[in-house]
TORPA-432623 format. One record per residue (C-alpha): x negated, y, z negated; residue number from 1; residue in one letter. Coordinates in Angstrom, 1 decimal. Layout:
# TORPA-432623
ZATOR/X/Y/Z/NUM/a
...
This chain:
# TORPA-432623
ZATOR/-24.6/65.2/-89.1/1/x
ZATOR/-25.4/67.9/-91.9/2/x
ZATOR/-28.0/65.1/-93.0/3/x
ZATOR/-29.6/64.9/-89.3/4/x
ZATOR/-33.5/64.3/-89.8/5/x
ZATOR/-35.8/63.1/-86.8/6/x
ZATOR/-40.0/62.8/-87.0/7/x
ZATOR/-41.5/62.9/-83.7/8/x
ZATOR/-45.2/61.4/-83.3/9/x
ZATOR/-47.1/62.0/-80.6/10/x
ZATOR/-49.7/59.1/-80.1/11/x
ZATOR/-52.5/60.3/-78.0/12/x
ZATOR/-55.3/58.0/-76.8/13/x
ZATOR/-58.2/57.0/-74.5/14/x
ZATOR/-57.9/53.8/-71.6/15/x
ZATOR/-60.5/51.3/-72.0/16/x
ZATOR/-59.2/49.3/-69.0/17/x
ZATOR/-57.5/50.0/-66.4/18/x
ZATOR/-53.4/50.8/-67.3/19/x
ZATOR/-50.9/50.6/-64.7/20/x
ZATOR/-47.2/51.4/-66.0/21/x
ZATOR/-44.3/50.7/-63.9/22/x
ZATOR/-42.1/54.0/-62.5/23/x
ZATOR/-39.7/54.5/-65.6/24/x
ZATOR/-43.4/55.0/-68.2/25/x
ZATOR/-41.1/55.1/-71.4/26/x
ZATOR/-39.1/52.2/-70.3/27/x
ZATOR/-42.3/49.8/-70.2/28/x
ZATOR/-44.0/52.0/-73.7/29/x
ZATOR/-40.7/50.8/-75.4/30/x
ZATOR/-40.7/47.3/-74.0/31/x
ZATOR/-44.1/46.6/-75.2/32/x
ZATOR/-43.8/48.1/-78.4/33/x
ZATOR/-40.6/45.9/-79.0/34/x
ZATOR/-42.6/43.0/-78.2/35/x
ZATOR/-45.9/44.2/-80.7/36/x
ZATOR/-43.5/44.6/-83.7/37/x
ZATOR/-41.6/41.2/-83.0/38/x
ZATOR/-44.6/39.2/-82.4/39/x
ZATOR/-46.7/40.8/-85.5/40/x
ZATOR/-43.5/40.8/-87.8/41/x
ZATOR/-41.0/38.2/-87.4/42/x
ZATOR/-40.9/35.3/-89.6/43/x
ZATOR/-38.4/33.3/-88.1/44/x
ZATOR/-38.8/32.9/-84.6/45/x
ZATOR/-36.5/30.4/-84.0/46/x
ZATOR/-33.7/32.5/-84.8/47/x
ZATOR/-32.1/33.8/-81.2/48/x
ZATOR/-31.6/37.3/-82.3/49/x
ZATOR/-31.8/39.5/-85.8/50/x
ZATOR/-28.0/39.3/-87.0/51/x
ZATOR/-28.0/35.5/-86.7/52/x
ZATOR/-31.2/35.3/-89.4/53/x
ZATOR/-31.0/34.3/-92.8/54/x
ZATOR/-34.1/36.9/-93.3/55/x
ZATOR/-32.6/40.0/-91.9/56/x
ZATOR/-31.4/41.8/-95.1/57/x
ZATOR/-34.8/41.8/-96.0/58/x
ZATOR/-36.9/42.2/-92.7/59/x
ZATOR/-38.5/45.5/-92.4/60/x
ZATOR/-38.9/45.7/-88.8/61/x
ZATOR/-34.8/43.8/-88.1/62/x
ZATOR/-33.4/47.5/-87.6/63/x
ZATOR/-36.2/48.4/-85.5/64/x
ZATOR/-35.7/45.4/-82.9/65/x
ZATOR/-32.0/44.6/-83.4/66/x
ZATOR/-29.9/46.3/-81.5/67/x
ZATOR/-26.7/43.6/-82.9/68/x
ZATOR/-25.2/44.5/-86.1/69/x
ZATOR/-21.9/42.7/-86.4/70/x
ZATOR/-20.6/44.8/-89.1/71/x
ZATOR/-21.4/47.9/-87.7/72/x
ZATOR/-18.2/50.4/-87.8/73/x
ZATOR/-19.8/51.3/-84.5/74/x
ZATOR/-19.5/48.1/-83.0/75/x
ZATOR/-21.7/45.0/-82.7/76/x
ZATOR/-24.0/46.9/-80.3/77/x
ZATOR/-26.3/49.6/-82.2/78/x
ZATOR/-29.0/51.6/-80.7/79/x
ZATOR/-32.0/51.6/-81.9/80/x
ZATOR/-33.2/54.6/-84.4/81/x
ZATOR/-36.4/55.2/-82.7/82/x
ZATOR/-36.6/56.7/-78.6/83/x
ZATOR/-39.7/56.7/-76.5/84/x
ZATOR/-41.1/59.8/-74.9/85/x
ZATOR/-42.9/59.2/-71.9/86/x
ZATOR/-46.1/61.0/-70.6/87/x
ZATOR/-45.8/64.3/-69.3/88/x
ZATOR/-45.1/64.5/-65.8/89/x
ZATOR/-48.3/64.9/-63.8/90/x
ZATOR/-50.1/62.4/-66.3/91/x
ZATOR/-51.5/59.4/-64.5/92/x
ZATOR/-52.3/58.4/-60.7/93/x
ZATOR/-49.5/57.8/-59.0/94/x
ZATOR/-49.6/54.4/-56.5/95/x
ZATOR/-47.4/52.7/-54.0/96/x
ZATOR/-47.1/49.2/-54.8/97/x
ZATOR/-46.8/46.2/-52.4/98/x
ZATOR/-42.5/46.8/-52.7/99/x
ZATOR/-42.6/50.4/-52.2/100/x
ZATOR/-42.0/50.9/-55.8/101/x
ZATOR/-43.6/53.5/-57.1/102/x
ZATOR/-46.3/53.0/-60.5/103/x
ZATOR/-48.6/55.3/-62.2/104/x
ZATOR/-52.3/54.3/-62.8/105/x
ZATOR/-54.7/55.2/-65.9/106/x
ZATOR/-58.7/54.5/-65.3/107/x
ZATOR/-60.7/54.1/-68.1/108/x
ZATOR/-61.8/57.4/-69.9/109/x
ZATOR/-58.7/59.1/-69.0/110/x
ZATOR/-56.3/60.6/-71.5/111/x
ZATOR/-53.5/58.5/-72.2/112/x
ZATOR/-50.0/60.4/-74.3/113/x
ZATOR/-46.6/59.5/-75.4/114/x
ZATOR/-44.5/59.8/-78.2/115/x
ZATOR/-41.8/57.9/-80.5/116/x
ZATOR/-38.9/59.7/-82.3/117/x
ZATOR/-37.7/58.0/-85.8/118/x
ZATOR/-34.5/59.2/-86.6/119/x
ZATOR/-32.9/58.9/-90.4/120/x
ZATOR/-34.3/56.0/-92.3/121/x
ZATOR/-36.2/54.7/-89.9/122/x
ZATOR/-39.3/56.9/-91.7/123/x
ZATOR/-39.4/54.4/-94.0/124/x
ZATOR/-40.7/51.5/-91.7/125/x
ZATOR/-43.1/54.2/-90.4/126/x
ZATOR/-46.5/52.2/-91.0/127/x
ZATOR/-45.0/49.4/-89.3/128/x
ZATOR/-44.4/51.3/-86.3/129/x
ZATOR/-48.3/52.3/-86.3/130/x
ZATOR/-49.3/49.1/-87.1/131/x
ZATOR/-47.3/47.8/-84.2/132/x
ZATOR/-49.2/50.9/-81.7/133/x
ZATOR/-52.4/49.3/-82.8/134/x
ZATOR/-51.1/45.9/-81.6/135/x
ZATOR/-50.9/46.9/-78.1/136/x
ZATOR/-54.2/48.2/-78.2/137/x
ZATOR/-55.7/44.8/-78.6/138/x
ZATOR/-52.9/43.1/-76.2/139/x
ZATOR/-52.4/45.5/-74.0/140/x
ZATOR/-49.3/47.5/-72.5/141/x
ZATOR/-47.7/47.9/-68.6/142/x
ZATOR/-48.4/45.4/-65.8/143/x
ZATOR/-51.2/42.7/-65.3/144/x
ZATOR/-54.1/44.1/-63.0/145/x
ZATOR/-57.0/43.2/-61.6/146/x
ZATOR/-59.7/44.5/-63.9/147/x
ZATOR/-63.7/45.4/-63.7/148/x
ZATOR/-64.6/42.0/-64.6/149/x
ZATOR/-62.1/40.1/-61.7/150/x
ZATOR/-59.5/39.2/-64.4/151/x
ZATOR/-56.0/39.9/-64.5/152/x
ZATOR/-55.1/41.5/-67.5/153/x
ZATOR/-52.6/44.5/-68.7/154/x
ZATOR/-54.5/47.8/-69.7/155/x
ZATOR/-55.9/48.7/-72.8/156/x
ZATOR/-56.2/52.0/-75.0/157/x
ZATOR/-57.7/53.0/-78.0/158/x
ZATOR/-56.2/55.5/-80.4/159/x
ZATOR/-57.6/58.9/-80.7/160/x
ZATOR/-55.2/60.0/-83.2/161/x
ZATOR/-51.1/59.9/-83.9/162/x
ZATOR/-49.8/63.7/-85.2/163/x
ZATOR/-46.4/64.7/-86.7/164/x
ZATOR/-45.0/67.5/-84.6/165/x
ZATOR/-41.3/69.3/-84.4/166/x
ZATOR/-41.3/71.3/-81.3/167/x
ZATOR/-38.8/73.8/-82.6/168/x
ZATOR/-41.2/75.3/-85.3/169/x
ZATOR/-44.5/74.4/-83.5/170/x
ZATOR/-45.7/72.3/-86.9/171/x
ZATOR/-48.2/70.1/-86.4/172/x
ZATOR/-49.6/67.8/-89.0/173/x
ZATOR/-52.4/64.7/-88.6/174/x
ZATOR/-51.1/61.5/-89.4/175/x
ZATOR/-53.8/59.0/-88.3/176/x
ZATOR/-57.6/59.3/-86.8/177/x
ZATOR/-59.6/56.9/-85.1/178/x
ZATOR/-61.6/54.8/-87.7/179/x
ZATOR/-59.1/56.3/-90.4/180/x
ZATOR/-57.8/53.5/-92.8/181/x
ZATOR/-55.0/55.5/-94.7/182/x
ZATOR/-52.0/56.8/-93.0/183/x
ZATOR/-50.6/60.3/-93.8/184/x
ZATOR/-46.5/60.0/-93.8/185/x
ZATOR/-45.0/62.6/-91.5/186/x
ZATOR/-43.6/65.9/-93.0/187/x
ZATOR/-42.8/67.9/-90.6/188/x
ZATOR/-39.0/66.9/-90.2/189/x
ZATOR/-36.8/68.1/-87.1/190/x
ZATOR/-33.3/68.9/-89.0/191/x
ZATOR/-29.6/69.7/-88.4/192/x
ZATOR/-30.1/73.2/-89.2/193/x
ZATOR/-33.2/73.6/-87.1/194/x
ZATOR/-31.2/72.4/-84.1/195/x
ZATOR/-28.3/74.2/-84.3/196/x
ZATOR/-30.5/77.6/-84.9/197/x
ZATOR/-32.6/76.8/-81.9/198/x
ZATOR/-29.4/76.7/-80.1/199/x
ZATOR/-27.5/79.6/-81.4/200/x
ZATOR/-30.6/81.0/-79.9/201/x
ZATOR/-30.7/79.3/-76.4/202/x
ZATOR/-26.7/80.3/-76.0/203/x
ZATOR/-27.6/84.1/-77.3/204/x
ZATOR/-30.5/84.4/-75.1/205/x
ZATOR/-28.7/83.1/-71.7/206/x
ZATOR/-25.8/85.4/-72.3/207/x
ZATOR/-28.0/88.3/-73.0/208/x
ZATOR/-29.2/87.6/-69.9/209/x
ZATOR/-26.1/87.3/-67.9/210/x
ZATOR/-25.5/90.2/-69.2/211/x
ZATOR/-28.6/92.1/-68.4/212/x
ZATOR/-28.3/90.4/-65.0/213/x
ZATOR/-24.2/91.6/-63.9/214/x
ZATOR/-25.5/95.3/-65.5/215/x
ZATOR/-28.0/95.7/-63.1/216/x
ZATOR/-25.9/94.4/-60.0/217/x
ZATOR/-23.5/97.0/-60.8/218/x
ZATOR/-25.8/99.7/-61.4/219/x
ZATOR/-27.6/98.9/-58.4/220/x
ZATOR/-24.1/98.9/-56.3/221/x
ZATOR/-23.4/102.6/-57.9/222/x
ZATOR/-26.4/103.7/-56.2/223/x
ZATOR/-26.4/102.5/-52.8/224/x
């Protein structure tokens, strides 16, 4: 765990048509990123899933999609060294669909944010992971709606820009703008140390304040 690194990018970006995501926002993001990196990078289609192709010692995108690895010492299911952050809560217009499930709605022009943590060597398939973002911007992401022109299709964005940022030391760092052709690899790593420090800090803090709190309770029973 000494060796713990994570990059978190935060992808933020402008609807061009309307978006409609389903309740659980990071569950569809991850969904339709799976499906953008599969469809742009698989060579073998045929094969029913990563472990059981001839090509995955050599795919770049296999430990990004593949969640079976039989000789895993972890077991045969692996997760998958990336997680999805969803918008923040209060992004997006929140709407009751015809089940009474609940889905939040993007028009066009609005601000649309969420971000993807790589963990460990993951970094290294990096610029397949952006290449994959700009995939859904031509295809789409969430669920099929009716759109200005009558046609059912699923939203669409267009990327403003994707930054580095580690939210324990507040670095930020550009890693791609609109029209941009070259990439900036992250460098702003979240680490092991970093984590347990902020939460040496969290526990220190909270007890100083228990303390400060069961202090003043008994002073203020002394005086009454």
């Amino acid at each position: 765990m000494e060796n713990f690194t994570a990059h978190r990018l935060r992808v933020v970006a402008e609807v061009q048509s309307t978006l409609e995501l389903n309740e659980h926002q990071g569950s569809a993001i991850r969904g339709s990123l799976f499906h953008a990196l599969r469809n742009r990078f698989c060579m073998n289609r045929e094969a029913k899933e990563c472990a059981a192709c001839p090509l995955v010692a050599s795919c770049p995108v296999a430990t990004l999609v593949s969640t079976l690895k039989p000789e895993s010492g972890r077991g045969r299911d692996v997760p998958r060294p990336y997680t999805v952050q969803p918008p923040l809560p209060g992004s997006g217009h929140p709407v009751e669909r015809p089940n009474g499930r609940l889905a939040f709605r993007y028009h066009p022009g609005e601000k649309f944010e969420f971000g993807l943590t790589l963990y460990a060597q993951a970094l290294q398939l990096f610029p397949y992971v952006v290449l994959a973002v700009g995939e859904l911007e031509q295809s789409g992401i969430g669920r099929k709606t009716k759109q200005a022109d009558s046609r059912w299709r699923r939203g669409t964005f267009q990327v403003s820009e994707i930054k580095a940022e580690n939210p324990l030391t507040g670095e930020r760092q550009p890693v791609l703008k609109a029209g941009d052709q070259l990439v900036q690899v992250p460098d702003v790593p979240i680490t092991h140390q970093q984590v347990c420090e902020s939460a040496r800090e969290r526990v220190s803090g909270s007890a100083s304040q228990r303390v400060s709190g069961s202090a003043s309770h008994h002073a203020s029973r002394s005086t009454s």
